[in-house]
matplotlib code that plots the C-alpha trace (Angstrom):
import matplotlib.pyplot as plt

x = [32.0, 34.1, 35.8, 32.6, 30.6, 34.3, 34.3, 30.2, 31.0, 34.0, 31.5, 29.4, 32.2, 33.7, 30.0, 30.7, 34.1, 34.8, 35.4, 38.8, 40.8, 43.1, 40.5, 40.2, 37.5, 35.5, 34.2, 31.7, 31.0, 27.3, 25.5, 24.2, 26.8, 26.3, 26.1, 29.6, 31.6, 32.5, 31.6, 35.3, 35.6, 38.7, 40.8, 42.4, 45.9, 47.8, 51.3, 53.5, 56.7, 59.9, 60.4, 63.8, 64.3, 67.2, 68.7, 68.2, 71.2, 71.5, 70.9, 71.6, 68.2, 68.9, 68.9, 66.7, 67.9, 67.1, 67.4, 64.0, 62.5, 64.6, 67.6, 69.0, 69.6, 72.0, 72.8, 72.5, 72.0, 69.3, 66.0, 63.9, 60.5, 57.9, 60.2, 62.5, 65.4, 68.5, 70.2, 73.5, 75.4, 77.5, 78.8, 79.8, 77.7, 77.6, 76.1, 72.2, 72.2, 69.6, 71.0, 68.7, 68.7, 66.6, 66.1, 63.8, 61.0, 59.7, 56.2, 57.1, 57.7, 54.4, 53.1, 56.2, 58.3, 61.3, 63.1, 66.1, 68.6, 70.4, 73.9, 76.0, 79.2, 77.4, 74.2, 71.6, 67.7, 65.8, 62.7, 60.7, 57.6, 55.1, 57.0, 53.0, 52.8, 49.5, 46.5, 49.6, 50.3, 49.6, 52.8, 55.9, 58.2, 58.1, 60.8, 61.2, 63.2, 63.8, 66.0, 67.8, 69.2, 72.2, 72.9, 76.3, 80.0, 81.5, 80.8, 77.7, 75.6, 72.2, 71.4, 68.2, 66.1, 63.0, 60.5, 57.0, 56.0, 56.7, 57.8, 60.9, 61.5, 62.3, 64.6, 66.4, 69.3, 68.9, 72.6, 75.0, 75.5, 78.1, 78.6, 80.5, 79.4, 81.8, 81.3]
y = [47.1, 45.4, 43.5, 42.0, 40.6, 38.8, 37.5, 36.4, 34.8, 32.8, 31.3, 30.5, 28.4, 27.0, 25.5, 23.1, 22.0, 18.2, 19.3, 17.4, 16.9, 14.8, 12.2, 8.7, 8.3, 5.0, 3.6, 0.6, -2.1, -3.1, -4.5, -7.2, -9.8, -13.7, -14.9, -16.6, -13.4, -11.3, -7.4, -5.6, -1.8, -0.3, 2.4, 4.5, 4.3, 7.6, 8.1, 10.1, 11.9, 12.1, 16.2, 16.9, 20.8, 22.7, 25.7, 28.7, 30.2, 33.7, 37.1, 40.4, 42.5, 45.2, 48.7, 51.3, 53.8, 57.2, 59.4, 57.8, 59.7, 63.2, 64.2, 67.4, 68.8, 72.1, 74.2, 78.1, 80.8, 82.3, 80.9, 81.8, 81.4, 80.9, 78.0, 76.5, 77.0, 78.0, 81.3, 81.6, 77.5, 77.9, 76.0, 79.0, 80.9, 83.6, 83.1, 84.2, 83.5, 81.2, 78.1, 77.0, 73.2, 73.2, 69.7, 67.9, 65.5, 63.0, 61.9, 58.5, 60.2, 62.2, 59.0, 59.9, 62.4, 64.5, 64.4, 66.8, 66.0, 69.5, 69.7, 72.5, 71.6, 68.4, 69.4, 67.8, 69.4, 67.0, 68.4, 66.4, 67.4, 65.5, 65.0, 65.8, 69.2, 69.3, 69.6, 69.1, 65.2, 65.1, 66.7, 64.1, 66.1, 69.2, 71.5, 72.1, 74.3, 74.2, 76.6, 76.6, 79.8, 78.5, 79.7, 79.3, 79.1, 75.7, 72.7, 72.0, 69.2, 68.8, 64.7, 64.4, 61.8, 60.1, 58.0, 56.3, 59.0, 61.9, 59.6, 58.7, 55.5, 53.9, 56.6, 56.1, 58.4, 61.2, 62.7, 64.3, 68.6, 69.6, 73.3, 75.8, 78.6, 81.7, 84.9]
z = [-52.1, -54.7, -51.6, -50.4, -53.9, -54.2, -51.0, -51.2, -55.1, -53.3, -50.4, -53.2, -54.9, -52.1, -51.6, -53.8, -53.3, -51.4, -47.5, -47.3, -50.8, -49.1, -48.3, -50.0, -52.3, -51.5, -54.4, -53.8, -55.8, -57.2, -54.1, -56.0, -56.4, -56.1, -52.5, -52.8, -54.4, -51.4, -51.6, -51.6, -51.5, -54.0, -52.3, -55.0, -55.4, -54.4, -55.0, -52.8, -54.6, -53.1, -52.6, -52.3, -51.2, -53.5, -52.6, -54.8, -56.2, -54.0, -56.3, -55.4, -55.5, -57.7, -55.5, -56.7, -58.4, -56.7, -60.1, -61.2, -58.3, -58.1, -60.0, -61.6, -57.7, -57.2, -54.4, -55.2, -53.8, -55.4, -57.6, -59.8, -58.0, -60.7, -62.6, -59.1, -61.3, -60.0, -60.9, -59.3, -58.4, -55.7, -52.1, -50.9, -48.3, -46.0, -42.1, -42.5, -46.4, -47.4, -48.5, -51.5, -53.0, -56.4, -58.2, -60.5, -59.0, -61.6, -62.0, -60.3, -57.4, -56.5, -54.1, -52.0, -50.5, -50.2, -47.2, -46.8, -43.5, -43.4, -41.2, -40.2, -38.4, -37.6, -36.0, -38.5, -39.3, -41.0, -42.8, -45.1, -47.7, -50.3, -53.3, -55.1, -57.1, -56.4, -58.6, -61.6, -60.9, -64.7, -65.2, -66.2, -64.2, -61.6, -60.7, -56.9, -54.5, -50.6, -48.3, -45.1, -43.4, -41.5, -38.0, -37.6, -39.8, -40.8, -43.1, -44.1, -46.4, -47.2, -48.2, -50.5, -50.1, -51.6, -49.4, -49.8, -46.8, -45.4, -42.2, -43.8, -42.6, -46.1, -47.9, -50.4, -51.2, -54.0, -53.5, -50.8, -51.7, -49.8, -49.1, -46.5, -44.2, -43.8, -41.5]

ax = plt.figure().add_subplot(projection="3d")
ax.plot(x, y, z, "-o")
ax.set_aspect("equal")
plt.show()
């Protein structure tokens, strides 16, 4: 609604504005002028400047930094489910262990999401989940906890990763947990 009165008050202005502010103003003499003075019309005087393009000295853009969105992230093997926190830190995991990754999602974050690229002896699972707690966006800060129950022994890393959607397609790296999977 907003969009529309804004775009009826600009018709409104642009009512009165001159059609091309490019074009010469004529401004005519009195018509009444002795017989021998000729009538002459005055064309305003318009000066052109020289523009001479300069290059901008080239800046880095500063990256963002991912711990605004997520930090405090851990690998355990066990949580505490009412609080996300982690009880036992470890890389080390048995086959069919779930592999739990607990961090901190900041309040700058809830428009986004989390999205975690799991990989066991490089086959990679991505999964990825609103960074919102809900009902609490009030909240500065949210604990959070995911899991992944690995299907087979070898190296292993989860990458953590904030984005504007769930889709992913602008990530930003969090961190890289790496962890192992024995028998």
């Amino acid at each position: 609604m907003a969009g529309a009165l804004i775009m009826v008050f600009v018709f409104i202005m642009a009512q009165s504005l001159q059609l091309d502010p490019m074009a010469p103003n004529k401004v005519q003499l009195p018509a009444i002028q002795p017989a021998n003075t000729p009538i002459a019309t005055q064309q305003p005087t318009r000066s052109h400047p020289t523009i001479t393009p300069t290059a901008l000295p080239a800046t880095a853009t500063a990256p963002v930094s991912a711990s605004q969105y997520v930090d405090n992230t851990n690998l355990t093997s066990g949580i505490n489910t009412v609080t996300g926190q982690p009880l036992q830190s470890t890389q080390k995991f048995r086959l069919g262990q779930p592999v739990y990754v607990t961090m901190t999602i900041h309040q700058v974050a809830y428009n986004g999401a989390i999205c975690l690229n799991w990989s066991v002896n490089n086959h990679t699972y991505p999964y990825a989940s609103s960074a919102s707690p809900g009902a609490a966006t009030y909240v500065a800060q949210t604990s959070a906890y995911f899991y992944y129950k690995p299907g087979a022994i070898g190296p292993g890393f989860v990458d953590i990763y904030w984005a504007s959607s769930t889709a992913c397609a602008d990530e930003v790296l969090v961190t890289h947990l790496p962890f192992t999977v024995t028998a």
